[in-house]
OpenMM code with the backbone's topology and positions (N, CA, C; nanometers):
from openmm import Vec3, app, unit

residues = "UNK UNK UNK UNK UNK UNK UNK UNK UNK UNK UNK UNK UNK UNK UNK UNK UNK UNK UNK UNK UNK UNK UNK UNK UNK UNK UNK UNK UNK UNK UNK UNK UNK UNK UNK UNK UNK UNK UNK UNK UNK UNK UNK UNK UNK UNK UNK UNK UNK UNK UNK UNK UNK UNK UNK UNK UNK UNK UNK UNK UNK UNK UNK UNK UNK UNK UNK UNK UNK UNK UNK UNK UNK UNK UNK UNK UNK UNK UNK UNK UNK UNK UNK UNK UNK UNK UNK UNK UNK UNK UNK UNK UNK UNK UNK UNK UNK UNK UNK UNK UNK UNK UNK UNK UNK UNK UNK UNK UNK UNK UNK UNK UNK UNK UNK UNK UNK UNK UNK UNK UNK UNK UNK UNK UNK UNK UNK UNK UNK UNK".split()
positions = [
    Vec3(2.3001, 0.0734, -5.1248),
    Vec3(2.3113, 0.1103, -4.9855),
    Vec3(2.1767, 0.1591, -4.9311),
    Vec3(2.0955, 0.2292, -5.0299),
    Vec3(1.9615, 0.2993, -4.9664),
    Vec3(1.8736, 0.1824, -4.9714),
    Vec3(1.8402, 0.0429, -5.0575),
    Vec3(1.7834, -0.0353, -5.0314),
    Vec3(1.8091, -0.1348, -4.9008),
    Vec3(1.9251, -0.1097, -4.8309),
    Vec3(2.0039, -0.2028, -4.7813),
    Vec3(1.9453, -0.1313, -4.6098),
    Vec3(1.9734, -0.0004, -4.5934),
    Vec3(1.9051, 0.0139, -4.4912),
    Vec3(1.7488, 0.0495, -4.4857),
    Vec3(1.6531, 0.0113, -4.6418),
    Vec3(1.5515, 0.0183, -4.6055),
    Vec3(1.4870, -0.1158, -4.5443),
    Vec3(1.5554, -0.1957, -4.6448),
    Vec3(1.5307, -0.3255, -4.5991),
    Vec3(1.5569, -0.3573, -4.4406),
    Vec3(1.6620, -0.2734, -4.3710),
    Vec3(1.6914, -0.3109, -4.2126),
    Vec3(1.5705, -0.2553, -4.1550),
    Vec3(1.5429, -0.1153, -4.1936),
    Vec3(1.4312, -0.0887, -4.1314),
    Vec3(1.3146, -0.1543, -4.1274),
    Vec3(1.2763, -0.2402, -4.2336),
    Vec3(1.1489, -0.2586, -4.2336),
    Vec3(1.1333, -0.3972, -4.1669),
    Vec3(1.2479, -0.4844, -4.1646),
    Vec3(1.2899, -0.6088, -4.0778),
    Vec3(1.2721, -0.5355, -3.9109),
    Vec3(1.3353, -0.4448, -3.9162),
    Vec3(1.2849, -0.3935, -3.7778),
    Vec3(1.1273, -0.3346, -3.7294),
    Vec3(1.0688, -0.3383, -3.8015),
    Vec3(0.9347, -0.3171, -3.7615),
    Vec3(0.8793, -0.4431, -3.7718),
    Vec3(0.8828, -0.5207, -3.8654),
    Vec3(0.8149, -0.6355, -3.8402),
    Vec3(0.8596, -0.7131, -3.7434),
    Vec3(0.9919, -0.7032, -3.6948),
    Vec3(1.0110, -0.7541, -3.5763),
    Vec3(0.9598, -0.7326, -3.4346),
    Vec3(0.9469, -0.5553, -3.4338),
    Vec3(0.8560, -0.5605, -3.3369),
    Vec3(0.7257, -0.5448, -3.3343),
    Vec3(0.6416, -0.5387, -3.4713),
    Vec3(0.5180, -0.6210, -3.4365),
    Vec3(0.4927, -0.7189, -3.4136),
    Vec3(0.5873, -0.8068, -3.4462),
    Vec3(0.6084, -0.9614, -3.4255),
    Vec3(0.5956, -0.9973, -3.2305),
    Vec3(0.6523, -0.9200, -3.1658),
    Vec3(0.6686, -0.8899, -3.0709),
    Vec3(0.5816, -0.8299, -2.9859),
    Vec3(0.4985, -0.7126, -3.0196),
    Vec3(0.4042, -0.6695, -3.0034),
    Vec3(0.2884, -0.7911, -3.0123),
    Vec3(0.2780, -0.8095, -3.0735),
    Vec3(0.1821, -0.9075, -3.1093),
    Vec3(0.1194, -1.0288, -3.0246),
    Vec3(0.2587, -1.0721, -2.9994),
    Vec3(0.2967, -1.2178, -2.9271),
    Vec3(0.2517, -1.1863, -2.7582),
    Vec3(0.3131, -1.0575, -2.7390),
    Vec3(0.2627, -1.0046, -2.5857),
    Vec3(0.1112, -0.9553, -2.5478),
    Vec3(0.0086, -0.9310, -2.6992),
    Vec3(-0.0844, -0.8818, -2.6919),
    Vec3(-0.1593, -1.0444, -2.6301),
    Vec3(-0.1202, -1.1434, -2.7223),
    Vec3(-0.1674, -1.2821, -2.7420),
    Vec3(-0.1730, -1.3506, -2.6419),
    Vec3(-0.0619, -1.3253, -2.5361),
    Vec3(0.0347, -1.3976, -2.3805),
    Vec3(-0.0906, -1.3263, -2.3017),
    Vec3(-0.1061, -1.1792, -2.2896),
    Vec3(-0.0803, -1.1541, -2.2134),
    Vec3(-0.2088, -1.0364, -2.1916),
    Vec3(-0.3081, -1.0295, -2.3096),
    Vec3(-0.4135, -0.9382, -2.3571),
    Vec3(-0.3669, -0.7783, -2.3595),
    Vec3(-0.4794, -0.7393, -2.4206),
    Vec3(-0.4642, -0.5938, -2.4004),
    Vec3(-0.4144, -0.5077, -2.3016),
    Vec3(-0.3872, -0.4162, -2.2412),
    Vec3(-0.4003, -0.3651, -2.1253),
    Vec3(-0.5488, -0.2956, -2.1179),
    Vec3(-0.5597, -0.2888, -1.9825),
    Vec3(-0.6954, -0.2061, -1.9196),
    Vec3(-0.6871, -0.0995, -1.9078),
    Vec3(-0.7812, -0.0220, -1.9095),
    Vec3(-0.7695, 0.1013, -1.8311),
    Vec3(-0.7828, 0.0904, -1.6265),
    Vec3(-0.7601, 0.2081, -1.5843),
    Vec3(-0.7290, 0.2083, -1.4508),
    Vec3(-0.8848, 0.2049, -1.3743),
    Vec3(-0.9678, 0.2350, -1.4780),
    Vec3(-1.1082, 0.2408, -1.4409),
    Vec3(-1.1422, 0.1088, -1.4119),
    Vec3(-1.0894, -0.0115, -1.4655),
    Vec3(-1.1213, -0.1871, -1.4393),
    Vec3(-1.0437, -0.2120, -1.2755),
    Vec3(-0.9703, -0.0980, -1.2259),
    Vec3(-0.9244, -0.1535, -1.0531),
    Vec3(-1.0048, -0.1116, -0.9774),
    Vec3(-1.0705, -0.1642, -0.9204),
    Vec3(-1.1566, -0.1187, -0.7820),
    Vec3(-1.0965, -0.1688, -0.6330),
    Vec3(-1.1536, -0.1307, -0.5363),
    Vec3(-1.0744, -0.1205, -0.4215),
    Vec3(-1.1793, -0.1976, -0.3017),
    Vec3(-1.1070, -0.3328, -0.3141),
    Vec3(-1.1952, -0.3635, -0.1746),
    Vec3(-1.1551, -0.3836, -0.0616),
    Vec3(-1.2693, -0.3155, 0.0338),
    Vec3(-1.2626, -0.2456, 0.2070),
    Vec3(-1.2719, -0.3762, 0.2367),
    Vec3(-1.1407, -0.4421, 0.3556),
    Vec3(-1.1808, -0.5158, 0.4572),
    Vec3(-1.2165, -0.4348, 0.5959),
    Vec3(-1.3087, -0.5051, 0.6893),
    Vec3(-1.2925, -0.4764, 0.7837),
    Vec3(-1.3450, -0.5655, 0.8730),
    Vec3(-1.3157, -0.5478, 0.9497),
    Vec3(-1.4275, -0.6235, 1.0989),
    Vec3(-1.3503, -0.6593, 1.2464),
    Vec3(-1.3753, -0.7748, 1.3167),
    Vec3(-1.3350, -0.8186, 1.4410),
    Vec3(-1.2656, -0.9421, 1.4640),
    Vec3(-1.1596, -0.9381, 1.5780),
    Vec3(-1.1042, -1.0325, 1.6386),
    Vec3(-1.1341, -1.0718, 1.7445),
    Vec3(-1.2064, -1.1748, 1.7931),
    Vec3(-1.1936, -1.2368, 1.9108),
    Vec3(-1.1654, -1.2943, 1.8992),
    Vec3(-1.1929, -1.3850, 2.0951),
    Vec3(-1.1140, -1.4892, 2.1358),
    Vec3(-1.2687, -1.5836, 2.1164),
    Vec3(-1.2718, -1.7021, 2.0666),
    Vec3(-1.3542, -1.7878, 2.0062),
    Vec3(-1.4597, -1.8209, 2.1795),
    Vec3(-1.3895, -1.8605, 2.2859),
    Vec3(-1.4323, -1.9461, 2.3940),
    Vec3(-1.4999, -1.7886, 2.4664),
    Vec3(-1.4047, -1.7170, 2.4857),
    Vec3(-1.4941, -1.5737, 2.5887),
    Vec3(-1.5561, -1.4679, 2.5432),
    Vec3(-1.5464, -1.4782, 2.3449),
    Vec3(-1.5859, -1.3349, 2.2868),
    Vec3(-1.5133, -1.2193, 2.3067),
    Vec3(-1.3538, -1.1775, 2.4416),
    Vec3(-1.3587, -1.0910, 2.4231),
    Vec3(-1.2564, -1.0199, 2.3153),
    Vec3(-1.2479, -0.8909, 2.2535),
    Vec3(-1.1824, -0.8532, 2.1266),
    Vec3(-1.0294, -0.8895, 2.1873),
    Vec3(-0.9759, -0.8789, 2.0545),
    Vec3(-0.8342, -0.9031, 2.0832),
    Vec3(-0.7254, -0.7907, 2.0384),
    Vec3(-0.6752, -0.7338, 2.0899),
    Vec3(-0.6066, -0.6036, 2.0548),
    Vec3(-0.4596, -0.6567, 1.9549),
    Vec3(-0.3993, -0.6165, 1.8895),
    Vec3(-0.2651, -0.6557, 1.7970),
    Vec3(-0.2416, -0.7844, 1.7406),
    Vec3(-0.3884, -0.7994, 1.7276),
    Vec3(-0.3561, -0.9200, 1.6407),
    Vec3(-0.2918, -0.9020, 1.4735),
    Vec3(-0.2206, -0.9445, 1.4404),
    Vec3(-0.1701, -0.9230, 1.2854),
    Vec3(-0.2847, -0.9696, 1.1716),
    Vec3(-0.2922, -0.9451, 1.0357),
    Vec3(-0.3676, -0.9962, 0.9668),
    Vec3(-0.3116, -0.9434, 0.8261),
    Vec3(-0.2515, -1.0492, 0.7649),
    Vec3(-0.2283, -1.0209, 0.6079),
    Vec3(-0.3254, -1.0803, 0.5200),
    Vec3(-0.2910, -0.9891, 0.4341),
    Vec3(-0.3858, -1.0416, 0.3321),
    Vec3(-0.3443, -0.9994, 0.2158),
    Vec3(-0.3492, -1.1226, 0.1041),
    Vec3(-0.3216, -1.1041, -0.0711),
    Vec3(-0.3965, -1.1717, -0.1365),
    Vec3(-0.3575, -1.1866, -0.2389),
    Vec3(-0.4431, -1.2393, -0.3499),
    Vec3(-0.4153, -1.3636, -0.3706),
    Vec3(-0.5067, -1.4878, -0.3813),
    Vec3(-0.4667, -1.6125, -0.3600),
    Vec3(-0.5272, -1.6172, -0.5420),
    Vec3(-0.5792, -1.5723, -0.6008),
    Vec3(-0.6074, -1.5948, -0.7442),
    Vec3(-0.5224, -1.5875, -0.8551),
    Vec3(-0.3448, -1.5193, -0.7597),
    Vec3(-0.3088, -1.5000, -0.8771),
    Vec3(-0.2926, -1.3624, -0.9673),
    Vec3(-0.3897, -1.2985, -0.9396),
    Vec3(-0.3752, -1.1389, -0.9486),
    Vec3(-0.2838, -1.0462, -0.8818),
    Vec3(-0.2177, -1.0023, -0.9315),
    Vec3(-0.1013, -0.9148, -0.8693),
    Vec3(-0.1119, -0.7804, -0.7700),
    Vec3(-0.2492, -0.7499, -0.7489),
    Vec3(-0.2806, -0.6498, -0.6380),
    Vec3(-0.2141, -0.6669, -0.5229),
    Vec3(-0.1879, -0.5342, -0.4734),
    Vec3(-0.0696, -0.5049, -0.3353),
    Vec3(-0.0981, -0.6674, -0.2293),
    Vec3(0.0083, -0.6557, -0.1767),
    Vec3(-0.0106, -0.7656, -0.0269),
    Vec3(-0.0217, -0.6461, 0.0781),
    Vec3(-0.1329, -0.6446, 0.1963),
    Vec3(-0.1622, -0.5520, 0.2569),
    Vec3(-0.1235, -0.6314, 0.4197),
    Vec3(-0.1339, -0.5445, 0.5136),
    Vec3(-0.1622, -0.6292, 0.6267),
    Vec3(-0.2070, -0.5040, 0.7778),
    Vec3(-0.2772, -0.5178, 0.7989),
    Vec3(-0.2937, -0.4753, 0.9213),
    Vec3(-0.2944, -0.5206, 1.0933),
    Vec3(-0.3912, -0.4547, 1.2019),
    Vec3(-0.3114, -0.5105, 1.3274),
    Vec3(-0.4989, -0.4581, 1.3616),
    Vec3(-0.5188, -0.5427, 1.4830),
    Vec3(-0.6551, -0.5135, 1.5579),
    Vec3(-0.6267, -0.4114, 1.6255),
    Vec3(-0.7361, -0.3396, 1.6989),
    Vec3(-0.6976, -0.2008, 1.7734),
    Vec3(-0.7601, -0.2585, 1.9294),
    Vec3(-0.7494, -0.1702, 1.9826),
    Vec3(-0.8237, -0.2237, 2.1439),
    Vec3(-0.9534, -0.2850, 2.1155),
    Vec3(-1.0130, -0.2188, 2.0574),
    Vec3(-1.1436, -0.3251, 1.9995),
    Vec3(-1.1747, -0.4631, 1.9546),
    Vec3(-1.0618, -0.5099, 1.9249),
    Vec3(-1.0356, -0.6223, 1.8238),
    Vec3(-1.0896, -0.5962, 1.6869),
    Vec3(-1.0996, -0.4552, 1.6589),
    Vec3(-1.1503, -0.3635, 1.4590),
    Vec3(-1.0004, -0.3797, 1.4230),
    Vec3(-1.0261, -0.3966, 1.3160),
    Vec3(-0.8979, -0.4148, 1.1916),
    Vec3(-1.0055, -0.3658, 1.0660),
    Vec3(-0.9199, -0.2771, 1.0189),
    Vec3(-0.9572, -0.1943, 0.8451),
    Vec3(-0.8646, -0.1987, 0.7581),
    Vec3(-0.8661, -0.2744, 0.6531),
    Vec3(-0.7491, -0.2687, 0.5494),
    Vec3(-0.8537, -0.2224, 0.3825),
    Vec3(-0.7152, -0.2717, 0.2756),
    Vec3(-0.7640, -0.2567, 0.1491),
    Vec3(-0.7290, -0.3389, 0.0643),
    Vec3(-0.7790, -0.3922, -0.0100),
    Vec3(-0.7128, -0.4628, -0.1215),
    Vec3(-0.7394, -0.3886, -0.2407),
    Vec3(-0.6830, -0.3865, -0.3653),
    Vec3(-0.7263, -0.3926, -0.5053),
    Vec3(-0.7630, -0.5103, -0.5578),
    Vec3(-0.8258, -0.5021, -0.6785),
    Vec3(-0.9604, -0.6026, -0.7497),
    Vec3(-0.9500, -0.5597, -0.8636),
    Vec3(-0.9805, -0.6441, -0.9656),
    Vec3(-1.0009, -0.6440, -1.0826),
    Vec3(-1.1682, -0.6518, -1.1088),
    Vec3(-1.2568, -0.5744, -1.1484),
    Vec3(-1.3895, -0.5218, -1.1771),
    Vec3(-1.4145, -0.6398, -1.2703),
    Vec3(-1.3873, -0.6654, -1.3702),
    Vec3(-1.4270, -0.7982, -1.4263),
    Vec3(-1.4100, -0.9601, -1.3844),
    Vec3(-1.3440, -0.9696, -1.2503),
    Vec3(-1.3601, -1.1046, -1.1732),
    Vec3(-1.3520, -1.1053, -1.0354),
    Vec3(-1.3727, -1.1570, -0.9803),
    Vec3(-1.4063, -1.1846, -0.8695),
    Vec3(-1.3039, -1.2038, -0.8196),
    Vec3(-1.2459, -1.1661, -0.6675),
    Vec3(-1.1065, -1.1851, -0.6110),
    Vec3(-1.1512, -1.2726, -0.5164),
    Vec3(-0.9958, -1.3680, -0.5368),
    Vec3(-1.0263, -1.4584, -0.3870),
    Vec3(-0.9319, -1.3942, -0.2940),
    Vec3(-0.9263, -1.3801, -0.2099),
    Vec3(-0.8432, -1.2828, -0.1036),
    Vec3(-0.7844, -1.4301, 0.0429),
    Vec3(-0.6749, -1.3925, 0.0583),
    Vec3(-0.6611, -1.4943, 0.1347),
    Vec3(-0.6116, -1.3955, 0.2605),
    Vec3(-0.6877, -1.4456, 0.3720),
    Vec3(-0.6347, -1.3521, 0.4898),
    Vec3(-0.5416, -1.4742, 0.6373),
    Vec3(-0.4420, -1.4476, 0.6384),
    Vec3(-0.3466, -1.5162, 0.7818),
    Vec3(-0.3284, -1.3971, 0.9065),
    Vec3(-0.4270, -1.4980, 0.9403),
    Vec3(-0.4206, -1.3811, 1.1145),
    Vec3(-0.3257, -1.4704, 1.2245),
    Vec3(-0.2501, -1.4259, 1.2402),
    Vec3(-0.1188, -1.4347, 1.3769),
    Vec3(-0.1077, -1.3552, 1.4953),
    Vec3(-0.0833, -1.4176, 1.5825),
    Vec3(-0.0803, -1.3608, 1.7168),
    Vec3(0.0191, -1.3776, 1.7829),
    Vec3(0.1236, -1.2646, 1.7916),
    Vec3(0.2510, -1.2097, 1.8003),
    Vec3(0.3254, -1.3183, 1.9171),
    Vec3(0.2218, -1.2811, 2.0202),
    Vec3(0.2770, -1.3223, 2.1597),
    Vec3(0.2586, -1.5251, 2.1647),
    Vec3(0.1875, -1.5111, 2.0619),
    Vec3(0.1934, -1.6572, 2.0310),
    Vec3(0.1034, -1.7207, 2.1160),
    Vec3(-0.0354, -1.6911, 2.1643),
    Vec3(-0.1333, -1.7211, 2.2403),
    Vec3(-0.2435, -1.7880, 2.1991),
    Vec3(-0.2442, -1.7171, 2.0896),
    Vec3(-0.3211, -1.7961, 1.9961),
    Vec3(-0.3637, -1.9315, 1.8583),
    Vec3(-0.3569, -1.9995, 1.8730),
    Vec3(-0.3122, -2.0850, 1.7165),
    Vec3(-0.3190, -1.9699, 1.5615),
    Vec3(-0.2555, -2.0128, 1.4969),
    Vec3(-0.2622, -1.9472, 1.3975),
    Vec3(-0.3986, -1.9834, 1.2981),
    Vec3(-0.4318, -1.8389, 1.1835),
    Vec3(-0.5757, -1.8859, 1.1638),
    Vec3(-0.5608, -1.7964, 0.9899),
    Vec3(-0.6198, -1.8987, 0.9240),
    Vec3(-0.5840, -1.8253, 0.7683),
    Vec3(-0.7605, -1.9270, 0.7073),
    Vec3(-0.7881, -1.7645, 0.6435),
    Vec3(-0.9491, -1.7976, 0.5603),
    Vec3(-0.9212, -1.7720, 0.4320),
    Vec3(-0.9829, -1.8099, 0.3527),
    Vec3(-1.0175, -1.7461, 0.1955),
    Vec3(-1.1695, -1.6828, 0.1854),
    Vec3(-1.1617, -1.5657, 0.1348),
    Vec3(-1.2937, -1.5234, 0.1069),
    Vec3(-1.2925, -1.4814, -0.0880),
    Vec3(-1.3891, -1.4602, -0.1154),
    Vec3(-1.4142, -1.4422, -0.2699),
    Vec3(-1.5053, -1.3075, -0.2327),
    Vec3(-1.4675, -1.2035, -0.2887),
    Vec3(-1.5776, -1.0455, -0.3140),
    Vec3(-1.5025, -1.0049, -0.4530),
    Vec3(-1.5608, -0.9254, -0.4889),
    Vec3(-1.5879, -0.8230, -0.6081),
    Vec3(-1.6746, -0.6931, -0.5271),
    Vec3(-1.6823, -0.7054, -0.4196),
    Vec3(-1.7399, -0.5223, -0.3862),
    Vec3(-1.6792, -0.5255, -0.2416),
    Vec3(-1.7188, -0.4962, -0.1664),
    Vec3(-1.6724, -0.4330, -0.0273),
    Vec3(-1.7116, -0.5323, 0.0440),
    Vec3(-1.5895, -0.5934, 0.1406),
    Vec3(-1.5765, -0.7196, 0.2596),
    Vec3(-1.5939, -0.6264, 0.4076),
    Vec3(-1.7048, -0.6167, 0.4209),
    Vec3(-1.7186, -0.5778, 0.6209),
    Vec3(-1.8117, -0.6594, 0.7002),
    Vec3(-1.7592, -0.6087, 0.8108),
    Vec3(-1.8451, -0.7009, 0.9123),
    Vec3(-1.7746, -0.8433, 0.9219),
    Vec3(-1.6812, -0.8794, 0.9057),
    Vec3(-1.5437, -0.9897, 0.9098),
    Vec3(-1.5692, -1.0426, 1.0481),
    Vec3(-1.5814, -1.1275, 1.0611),
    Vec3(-1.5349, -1.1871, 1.2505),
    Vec3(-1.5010, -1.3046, 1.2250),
    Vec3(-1.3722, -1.2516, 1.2655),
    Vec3(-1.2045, -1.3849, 1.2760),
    Vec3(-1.2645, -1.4492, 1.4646),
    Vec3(-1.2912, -1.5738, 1.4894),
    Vec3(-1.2572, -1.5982, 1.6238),
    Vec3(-1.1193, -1.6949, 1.6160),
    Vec3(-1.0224, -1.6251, 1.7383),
    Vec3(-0.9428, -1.7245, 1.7300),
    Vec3(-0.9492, -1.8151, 1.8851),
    Vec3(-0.8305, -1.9200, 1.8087),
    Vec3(-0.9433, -2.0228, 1.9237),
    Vec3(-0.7456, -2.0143, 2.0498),
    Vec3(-0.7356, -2.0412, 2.1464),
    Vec3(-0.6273, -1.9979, 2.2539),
    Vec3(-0.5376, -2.1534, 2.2383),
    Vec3(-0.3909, -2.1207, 2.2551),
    Vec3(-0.2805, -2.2626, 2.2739),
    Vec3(-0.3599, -2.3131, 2.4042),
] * unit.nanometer
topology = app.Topology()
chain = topology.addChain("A")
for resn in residues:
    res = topology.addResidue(resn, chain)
    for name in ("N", "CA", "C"):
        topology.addAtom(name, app.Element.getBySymbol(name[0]), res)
């Protein structure tokens, strides 16, 4: 009987190193929190033909690479300034995909990809009018 549940036990550990293992292999190590960095969007909306800013325009933005960092989205202010954030992974480069929409529907719709690893400012979205 005492060999019988040593033997279960030890089937149970190799099972979950077996396991352990397989997820290290899939799926790598984990990181520390020190490998997330945080990149600043910011910048402007205009209107492409008159320059002038555009107030509530929408603007999402996620990760088109595949990386699981938040989906963010913000709105232009009277200025046509919009400030958001993404998270980043410090060892690659993020491609960030941003879809800017315009509520009242005035505008065509307008979606970029950008690639950073440090801080995105100075952005100018023009959108062009239906």
């Amino acid at each position: 009987m005492i060999i019988y549940k040593w033997l279960r036990g030890l089937m149970k550990a190799s099972a979950l190193t077996t396991v352990m293992f397989i997820m290290q292999a899939c799926y790598g190590t984990p990181r520390d929190l020190d490998d997330i960095v945080e990149i600043n969007l910011c910048g402007y909306v205009s209107d492409k033909v008159t320059g002038q800013p555009l107030q509530g325009i929408h603007l999402h933005v996620y990760h088109a690479d595949g990386w699981s960092g938040c989906h963010d989205f913000g709105e232009s202010d009277e200025n046509g300034y919009f400030e958001m954030r993404q998270w980043g992974n410090i060892h690659r480069v993020s491609s960030l995909s941003i879809e800017v929409e315009d509520e009242e529907e005035n505008y065509q719709p307008f979606d970029t990809l950008v690639y950073s690893d440090t801080d995105l400012t100075g952005l100018k979205i023009n959108l062009i009018s239906k």
